[in-house]
PDB file of N, CA, C and O in Angstrom, chain B, residues numbered from 101:
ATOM      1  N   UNK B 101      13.387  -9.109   4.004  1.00  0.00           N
ATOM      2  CA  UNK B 101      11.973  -9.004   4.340  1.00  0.00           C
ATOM      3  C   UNK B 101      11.246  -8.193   3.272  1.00  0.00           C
ATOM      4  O   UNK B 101      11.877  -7.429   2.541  1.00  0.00           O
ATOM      5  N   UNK B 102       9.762  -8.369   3.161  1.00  0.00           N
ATOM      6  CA  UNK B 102       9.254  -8.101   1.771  1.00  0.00           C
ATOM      7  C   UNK B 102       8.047  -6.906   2.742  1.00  0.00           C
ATOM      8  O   UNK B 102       7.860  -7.066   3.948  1.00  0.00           O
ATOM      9  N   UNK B 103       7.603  -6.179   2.225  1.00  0.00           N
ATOM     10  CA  UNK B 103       6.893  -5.720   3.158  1.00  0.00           C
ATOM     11  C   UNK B 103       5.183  -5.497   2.068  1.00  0.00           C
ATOM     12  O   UNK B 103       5.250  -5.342   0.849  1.00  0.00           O
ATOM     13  N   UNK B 104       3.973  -5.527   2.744  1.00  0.00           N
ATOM     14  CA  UNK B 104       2.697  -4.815   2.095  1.00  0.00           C
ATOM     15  C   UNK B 104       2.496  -4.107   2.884  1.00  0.00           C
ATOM     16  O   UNK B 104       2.617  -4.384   4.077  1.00  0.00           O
ATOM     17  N   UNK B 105       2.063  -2.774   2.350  1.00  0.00           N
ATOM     18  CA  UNK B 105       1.511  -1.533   2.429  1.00  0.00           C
ATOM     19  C   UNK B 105       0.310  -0.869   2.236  1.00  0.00           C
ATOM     20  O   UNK B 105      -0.161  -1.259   1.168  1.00  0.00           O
ATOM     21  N   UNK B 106      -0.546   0.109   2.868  1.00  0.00           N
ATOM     22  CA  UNK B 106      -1.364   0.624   2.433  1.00  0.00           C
ATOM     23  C   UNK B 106      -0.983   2.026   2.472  1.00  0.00           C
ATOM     24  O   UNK B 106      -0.384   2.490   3.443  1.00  0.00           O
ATOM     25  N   UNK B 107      -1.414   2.958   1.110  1.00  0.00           N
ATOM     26  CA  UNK B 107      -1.109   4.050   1.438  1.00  0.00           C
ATOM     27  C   UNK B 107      -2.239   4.705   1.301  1.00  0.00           C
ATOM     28  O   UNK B 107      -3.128   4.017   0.798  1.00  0.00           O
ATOM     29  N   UNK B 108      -2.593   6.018   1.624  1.00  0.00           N
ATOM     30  CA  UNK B 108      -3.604   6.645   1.419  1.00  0.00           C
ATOM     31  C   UNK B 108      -3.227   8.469   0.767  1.00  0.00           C
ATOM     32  O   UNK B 108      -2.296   9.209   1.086  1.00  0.00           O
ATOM     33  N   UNK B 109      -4.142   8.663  -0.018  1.00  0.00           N
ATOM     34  CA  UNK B 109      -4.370  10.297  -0.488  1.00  0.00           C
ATOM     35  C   UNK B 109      -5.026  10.942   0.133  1.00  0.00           C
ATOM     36  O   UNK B 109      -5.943  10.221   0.526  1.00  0.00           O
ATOM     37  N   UNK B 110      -5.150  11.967   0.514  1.00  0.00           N
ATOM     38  CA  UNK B 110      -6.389  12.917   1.315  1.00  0.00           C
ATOM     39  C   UNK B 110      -6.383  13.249   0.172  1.00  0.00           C
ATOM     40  O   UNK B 110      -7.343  12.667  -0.332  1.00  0.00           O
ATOM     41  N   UNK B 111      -5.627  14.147  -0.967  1.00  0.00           N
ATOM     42  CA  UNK B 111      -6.074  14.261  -2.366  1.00  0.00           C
ATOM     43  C   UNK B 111      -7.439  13.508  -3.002  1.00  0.00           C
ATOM     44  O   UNK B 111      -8.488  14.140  -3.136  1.00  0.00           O
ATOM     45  N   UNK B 112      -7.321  12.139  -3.368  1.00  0.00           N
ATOM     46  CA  UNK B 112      -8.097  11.562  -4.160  1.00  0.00           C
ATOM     47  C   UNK B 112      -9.304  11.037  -3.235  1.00  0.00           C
ATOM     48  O   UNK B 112     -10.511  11.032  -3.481  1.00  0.00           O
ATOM     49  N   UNK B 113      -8.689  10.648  -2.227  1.00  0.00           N
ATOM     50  CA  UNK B 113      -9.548  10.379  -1.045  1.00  0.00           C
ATOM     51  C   UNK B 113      -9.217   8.739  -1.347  1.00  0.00           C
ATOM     52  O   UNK B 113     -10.217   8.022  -1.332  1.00  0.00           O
ATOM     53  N   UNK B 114      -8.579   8.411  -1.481  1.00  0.00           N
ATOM     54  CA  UNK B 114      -7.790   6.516  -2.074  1.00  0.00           C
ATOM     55  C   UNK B 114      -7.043   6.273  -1.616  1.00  0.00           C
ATOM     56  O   UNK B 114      -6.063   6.976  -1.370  1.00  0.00           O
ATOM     57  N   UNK B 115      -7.327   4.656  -1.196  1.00  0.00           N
ATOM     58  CA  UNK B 115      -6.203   4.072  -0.927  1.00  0.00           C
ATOM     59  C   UNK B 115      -5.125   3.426  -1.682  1.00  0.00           C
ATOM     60  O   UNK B 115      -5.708   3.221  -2.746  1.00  0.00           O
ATOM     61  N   UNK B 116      -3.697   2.877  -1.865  1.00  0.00           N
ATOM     62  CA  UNK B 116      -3.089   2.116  -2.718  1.00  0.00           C
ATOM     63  C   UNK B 116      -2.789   0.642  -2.249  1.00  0.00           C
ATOM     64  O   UNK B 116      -2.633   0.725  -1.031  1.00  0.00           O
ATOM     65  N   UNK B 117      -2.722   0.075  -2.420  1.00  0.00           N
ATOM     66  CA  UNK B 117      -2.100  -1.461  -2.143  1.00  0.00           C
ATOM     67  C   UNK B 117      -0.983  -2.016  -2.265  1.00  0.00           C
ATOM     68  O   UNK B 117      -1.651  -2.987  -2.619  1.00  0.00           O
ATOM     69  N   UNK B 118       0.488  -2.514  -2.348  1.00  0.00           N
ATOM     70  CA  UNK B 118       1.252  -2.955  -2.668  1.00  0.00           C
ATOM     71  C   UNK B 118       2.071  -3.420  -1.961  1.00  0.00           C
ATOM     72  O   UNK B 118       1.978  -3.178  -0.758  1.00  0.00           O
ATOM     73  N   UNK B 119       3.066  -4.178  -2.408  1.00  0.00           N
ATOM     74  CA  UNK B 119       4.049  -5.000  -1.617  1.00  0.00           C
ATOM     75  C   UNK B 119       5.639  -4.340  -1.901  1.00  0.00           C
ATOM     76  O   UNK B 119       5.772  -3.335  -2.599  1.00  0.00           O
ATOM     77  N   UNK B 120       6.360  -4.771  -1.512  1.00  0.00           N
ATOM     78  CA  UNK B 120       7.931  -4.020  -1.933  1.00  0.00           C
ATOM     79  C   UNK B 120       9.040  -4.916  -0.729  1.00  0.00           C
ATOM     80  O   UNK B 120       8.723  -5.459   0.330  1.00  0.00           O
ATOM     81  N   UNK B 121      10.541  -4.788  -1.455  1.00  0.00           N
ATOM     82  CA  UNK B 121      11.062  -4.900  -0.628  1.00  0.00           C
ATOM     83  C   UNK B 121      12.322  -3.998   0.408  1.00  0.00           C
ATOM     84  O   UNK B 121      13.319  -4.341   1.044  1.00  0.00           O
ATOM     85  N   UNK B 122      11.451  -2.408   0.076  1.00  0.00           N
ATOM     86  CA  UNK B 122      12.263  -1.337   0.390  1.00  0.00           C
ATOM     87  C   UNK B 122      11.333  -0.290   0.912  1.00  0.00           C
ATOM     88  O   UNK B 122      11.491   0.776   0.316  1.00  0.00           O
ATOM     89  N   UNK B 123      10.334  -0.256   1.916  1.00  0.00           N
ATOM     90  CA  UNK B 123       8.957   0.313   1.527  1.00  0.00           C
ATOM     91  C   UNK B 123       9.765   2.078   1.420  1.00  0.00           C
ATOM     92  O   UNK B 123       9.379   2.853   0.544  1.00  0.00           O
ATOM     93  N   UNK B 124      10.588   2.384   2.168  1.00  0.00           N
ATOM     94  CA  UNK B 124      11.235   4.170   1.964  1.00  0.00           C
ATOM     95  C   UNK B 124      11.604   3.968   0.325  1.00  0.00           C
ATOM     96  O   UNK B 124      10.911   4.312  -0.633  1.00  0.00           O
ATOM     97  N   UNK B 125      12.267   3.630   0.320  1.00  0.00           N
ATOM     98  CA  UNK B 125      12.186   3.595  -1.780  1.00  0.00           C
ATOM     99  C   UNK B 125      11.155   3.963  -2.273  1.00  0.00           C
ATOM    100  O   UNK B 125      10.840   5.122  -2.543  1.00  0.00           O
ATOM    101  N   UNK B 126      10.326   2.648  -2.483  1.00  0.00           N
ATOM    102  CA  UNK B 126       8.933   2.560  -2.787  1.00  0.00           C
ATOM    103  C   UNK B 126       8.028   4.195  -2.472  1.00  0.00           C
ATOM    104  O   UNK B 126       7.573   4.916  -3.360  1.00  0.00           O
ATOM    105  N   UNK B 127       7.969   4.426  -1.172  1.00  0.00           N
ATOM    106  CA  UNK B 127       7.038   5.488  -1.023  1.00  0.00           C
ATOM    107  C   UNK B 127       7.690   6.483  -1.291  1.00  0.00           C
ATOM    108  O   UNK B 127       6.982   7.476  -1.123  1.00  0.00           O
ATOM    109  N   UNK B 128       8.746   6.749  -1.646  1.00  0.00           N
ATOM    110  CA  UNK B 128       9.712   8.094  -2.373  1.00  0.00           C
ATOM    111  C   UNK B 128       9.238   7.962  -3.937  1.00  0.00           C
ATOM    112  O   UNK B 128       9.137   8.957  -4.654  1.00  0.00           O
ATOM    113  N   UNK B 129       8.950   6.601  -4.405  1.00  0.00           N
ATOM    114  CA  UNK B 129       8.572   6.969  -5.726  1.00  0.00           C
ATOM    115  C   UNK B 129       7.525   6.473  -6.574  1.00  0.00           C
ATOM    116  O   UNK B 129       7.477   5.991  -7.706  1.00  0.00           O
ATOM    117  N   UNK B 130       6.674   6.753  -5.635  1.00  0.00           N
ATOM    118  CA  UNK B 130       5.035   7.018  -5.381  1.00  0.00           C
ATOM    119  C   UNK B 130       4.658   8.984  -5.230  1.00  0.00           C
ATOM    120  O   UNK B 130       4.032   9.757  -5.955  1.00  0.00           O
ATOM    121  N   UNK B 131       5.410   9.159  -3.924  1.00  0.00           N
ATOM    122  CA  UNK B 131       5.717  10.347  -4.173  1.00  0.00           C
ATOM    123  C   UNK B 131       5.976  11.347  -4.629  1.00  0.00           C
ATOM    124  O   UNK B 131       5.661  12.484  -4.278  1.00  0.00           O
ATOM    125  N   UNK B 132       6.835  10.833  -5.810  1.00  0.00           N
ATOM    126  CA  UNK B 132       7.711  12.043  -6.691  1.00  0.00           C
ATOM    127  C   UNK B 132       7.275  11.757  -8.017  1.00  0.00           C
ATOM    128  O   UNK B 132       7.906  12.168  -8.991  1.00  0.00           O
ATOM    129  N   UNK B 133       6.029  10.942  -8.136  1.00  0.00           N
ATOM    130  CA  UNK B 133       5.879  10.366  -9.741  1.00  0.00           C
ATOM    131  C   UNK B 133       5.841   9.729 -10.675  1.00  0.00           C
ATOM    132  O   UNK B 133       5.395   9.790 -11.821  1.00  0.00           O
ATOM    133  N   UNK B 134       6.684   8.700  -9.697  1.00  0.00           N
ATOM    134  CA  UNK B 134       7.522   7.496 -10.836  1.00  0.00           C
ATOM    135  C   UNK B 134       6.231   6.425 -10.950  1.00  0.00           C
ATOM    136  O   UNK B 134       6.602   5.553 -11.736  1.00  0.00           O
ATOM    137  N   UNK B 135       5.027   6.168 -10.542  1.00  0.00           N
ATOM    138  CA  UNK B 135       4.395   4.947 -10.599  1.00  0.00           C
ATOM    139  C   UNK B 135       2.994   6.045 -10.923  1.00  0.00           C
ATOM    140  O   UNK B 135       2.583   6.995 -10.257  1.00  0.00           O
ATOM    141  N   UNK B 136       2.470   5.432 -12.287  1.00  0.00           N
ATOM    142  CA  UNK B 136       1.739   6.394 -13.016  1.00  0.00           C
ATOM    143  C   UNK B 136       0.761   6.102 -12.423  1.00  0.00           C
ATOM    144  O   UNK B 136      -0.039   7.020 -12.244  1.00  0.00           O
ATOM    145  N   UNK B 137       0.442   4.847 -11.923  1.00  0.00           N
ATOM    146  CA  UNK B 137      -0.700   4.752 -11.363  1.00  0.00           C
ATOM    147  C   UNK B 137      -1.144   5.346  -9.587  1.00  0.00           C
ATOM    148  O   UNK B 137      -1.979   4.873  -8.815  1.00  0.00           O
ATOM    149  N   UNK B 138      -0.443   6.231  -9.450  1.00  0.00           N
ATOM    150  CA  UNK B 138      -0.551   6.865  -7.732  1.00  0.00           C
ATOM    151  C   UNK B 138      -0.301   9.081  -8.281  1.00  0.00           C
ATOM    152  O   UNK B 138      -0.541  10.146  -7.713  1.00  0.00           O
ATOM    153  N   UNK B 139       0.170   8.740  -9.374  1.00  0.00           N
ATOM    154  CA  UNK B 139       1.186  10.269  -9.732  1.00  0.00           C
ATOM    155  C   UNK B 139      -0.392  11.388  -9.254  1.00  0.00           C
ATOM    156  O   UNK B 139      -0.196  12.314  -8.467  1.00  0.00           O
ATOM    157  N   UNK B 140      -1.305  11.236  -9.612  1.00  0.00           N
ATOM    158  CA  UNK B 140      -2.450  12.081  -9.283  1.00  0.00           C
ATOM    159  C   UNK B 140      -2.470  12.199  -7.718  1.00  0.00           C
ATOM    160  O   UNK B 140      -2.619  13.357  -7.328  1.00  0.00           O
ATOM    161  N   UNK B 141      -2.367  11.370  -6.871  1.00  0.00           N
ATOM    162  CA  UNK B 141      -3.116  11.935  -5.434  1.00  0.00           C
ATOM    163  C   UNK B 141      -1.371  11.874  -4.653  1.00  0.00           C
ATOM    164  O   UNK B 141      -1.091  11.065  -3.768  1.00  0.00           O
ATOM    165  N   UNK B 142      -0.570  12.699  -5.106  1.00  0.00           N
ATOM    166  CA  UNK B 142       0.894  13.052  -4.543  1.00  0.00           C
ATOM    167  C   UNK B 142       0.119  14.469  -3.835  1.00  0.00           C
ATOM    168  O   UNK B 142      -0.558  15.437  -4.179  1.00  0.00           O
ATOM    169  N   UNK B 143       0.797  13.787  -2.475  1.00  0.00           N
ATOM    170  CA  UNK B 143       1.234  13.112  -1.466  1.00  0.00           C
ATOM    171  C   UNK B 143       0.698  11.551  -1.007  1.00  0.00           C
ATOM    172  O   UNK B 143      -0.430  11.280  -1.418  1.00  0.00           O
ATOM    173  N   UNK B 144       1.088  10.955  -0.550  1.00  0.00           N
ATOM    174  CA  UNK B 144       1.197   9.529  -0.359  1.00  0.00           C
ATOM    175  C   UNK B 144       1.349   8.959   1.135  1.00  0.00           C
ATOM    176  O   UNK B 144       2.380   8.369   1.458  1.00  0.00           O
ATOM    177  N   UNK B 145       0.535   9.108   1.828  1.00  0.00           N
ATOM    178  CA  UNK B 145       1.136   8.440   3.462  1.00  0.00           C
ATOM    179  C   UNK B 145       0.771   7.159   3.854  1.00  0.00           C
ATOM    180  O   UNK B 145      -0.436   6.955   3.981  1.00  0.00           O
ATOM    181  N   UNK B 146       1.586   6.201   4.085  1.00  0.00           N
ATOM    182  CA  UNK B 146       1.731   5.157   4.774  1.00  0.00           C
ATOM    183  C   UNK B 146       0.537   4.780   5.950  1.00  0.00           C
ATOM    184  O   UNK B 146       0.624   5.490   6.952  1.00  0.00           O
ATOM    185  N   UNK B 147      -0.110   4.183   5.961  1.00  0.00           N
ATOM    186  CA  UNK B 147      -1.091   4.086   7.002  1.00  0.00           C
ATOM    187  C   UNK B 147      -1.046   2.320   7.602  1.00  0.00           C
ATOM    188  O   UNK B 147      -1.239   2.059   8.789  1.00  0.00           O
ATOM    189  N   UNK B 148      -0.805   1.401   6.707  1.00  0.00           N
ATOM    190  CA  UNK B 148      -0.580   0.524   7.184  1.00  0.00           C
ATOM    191  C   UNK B 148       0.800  -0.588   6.384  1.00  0.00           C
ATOM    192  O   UNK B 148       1.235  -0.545   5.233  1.00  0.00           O
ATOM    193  N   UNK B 149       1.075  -1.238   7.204  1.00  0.00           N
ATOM    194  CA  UNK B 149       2.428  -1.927   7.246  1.00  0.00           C
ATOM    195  C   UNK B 149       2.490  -3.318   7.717  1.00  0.00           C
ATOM    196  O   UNK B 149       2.173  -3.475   8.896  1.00  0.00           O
ATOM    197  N   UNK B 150       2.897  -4.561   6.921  1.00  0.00           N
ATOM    198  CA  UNK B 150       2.797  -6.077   7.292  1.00  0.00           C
ATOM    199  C   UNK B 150       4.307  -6.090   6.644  1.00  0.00           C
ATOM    200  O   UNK B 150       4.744  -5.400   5.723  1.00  0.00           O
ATOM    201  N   UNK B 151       5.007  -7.174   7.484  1.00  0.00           N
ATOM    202  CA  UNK B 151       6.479  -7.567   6.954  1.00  0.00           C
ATOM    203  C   UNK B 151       6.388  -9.397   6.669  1.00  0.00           C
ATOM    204  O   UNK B 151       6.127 -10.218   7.549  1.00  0.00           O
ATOM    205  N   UNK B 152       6.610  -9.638   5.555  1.00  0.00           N
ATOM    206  CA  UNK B 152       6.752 -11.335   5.406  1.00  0.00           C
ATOM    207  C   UNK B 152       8.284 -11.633   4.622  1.00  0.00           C
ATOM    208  O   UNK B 152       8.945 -10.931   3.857  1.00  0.00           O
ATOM    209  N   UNK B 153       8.484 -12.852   5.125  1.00  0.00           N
ATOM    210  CA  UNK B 153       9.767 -13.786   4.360  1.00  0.00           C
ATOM    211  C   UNK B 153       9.886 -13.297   3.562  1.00  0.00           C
ATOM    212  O   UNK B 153      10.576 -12.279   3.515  1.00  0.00           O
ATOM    213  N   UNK B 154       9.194 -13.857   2.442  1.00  0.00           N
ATOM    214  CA  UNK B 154       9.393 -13.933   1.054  1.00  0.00           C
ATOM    215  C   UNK B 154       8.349 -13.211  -0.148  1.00  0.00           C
ATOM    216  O   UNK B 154       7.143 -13.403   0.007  1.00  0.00           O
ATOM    217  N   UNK B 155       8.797 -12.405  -1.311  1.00  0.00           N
ATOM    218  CA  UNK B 155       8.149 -12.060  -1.947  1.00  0.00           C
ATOM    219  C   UNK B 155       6.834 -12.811  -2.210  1.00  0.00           C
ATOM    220  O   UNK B 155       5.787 -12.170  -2.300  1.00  0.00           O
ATOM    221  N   UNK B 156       6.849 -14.041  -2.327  1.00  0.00           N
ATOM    222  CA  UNK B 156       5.237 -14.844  -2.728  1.00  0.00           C
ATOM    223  C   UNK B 156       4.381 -14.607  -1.525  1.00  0.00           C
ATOM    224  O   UNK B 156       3.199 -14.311  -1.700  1.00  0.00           O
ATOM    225  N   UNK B 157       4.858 -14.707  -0.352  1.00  0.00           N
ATOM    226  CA  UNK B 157       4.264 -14.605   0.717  1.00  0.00           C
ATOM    227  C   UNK B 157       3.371 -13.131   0.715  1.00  0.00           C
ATOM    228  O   UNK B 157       2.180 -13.184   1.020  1.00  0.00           O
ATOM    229  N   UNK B 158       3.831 -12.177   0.456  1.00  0.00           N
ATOM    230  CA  UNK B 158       4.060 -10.655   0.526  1.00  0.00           C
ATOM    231  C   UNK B 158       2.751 -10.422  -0.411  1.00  0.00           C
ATOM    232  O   UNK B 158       1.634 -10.019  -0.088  1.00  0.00           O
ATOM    233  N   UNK B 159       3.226 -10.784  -1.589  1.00  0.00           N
ATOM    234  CA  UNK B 159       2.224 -10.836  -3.087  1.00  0.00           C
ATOM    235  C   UNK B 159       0.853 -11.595  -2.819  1.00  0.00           C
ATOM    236  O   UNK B 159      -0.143 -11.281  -3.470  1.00  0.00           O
ATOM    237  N   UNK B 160       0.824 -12.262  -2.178  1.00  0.00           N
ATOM    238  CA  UNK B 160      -0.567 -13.311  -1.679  1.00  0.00           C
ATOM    239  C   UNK B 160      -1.431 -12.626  -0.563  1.00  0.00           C
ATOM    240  O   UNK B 160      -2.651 -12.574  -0.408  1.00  0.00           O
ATOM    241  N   UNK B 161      -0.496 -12.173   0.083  1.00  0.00           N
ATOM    242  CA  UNK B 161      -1.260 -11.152   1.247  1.00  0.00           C
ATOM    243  C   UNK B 161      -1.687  -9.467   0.466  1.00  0.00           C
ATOM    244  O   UNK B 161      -2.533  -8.790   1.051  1.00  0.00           O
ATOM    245  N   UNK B 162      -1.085  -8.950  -0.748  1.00  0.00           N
ATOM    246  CA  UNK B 162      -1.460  -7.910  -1.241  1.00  0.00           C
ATOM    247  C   UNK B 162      -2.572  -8.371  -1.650  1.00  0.00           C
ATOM    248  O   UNK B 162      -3.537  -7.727  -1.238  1.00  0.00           O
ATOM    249  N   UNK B 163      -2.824  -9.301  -2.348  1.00  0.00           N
ATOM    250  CA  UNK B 163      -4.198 -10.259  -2.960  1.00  0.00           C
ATOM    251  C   UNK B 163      -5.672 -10.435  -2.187  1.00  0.00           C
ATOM    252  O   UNK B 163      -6.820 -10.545  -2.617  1.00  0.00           O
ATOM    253  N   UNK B 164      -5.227 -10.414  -1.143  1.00  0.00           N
ATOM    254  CA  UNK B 164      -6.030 -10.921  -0.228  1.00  0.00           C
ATOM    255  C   UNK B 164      -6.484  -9.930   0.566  1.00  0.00           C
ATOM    256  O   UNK B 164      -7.591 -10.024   1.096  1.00  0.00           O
ATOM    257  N   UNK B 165      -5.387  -8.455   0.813  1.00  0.00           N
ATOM    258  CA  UNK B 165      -6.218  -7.178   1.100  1.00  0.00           C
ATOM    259  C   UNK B 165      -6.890  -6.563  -0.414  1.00  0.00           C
ATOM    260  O   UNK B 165      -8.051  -6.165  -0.311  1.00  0.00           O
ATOM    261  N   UNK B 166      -6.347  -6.473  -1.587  1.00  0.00           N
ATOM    262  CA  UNK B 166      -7.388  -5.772  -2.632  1.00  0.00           C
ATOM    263  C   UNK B 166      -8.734  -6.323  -2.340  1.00  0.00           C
ATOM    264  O   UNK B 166      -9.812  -5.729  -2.372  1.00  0.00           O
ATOM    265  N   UNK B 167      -8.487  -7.549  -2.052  1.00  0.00           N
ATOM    266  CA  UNK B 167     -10.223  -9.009  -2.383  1.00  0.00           C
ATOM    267  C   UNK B 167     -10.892  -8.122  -1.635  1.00  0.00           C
ATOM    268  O   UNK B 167     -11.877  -7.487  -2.014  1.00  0.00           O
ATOM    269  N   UNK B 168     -10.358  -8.060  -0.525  1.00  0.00           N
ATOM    270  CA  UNK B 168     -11.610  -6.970   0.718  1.00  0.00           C
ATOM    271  C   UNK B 168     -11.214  -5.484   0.659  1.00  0.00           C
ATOM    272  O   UNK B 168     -11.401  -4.744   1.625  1.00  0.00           O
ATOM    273  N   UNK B 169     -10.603  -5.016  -0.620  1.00  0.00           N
ATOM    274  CA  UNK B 169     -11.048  -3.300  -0.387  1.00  0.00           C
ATOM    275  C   UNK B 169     -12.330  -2.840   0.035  1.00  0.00           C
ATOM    276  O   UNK B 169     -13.419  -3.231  -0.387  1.00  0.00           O
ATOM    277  N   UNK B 170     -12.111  -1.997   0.885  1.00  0.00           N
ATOM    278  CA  UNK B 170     -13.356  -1.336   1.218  1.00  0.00           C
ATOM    279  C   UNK B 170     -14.629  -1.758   1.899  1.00  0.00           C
ATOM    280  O   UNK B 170     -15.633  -1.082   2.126  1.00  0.00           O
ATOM    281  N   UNK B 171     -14.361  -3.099   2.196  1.00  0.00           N
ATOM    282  CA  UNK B 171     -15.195  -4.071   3.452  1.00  0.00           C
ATOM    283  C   UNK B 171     -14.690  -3.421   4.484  1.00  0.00           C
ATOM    284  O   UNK B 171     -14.124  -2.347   4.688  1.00  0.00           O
ATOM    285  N   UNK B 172     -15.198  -4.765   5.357  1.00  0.00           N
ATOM    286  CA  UNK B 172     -15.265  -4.207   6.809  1.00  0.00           C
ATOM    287  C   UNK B 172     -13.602  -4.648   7.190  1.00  0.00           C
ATOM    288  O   UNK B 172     -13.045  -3.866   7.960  1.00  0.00           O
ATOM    289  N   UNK B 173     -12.897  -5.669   6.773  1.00  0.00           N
ATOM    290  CA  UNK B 173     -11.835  -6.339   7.362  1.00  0.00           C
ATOM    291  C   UNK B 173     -10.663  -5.372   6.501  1.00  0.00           C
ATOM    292  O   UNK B 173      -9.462  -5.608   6.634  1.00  0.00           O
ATOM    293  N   UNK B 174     -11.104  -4.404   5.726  1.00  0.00           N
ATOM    294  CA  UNK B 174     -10.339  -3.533   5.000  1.00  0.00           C
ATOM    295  C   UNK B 174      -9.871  -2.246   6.045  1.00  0.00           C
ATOM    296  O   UNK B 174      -8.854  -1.760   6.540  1.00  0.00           O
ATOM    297  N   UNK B 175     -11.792  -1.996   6.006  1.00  0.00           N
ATOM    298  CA  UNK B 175     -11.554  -0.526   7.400  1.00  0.00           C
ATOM    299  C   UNK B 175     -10.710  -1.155   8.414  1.00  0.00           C
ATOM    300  O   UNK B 175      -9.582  -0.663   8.373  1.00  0.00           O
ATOM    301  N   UNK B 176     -10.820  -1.965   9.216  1.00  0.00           N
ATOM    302  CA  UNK B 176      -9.887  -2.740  10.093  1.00  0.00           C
ATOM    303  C   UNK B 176      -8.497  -2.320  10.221  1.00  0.00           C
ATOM    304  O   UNK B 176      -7.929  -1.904  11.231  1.00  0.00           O
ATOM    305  N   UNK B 177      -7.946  -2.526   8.820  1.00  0.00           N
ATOM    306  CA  UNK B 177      -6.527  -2.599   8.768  1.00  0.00           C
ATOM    307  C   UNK B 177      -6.029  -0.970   8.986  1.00  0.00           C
ATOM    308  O   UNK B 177      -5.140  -0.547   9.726  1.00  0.00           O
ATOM    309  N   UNK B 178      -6.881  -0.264   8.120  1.00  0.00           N
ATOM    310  CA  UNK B 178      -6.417   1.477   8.236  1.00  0.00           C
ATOM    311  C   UNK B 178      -6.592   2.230   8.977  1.00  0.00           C
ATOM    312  O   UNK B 178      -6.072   3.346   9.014  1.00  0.00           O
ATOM    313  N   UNK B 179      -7.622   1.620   9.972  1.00  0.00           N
ATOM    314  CA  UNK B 179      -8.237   2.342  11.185  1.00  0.00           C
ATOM    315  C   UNK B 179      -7.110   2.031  12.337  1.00  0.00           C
ATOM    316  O   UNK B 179      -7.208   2.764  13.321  1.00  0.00           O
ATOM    317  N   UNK B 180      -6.214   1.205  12.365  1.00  0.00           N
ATOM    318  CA  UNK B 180      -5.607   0.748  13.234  1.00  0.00           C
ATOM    319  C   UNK B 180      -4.051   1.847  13.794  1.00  0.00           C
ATOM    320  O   UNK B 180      -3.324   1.466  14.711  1.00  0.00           O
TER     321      UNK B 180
END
């Protein structure tokens, strides 16, 4: 199973987007540094969570939440 994610900073005040197929991996190294593009707003919490088949599946749905960052069907997902 492939999972997309939203994470959020109270740091930066941002959200992140991405897909994975390990999300505890993944958010350990978000966390600690390893992905240059998150290393500023460490700490990192999980706020939302979708599980699909297959990586394409996974990757199409990350696509399709960036399209609506910060709309209304965005707040939706994090408010939940």
């Amino acid at each position: 199973m492939f999972a997309v994610y939203i994470l959020y900073s109270e740091i930066l005040g941002k959200h992140y987007v991405g897909h994975t197929e390990d999300l505890n991996v993944r958010l350990t190294q978000h966390n600690v540094g390893h992905v240059r593009s998150t290393k500023a707003g460490i700490p990192w919490a999980v706020v939302h969570v979708e599980e699909y088949p297959t990586r394409q599946r996974a990757y199409r749905r990350e696509l399709q939440i960036k399209a609506y960052k910060r709309g209304e069907a965005f707040k939706k997902l994090v408010k939940k």
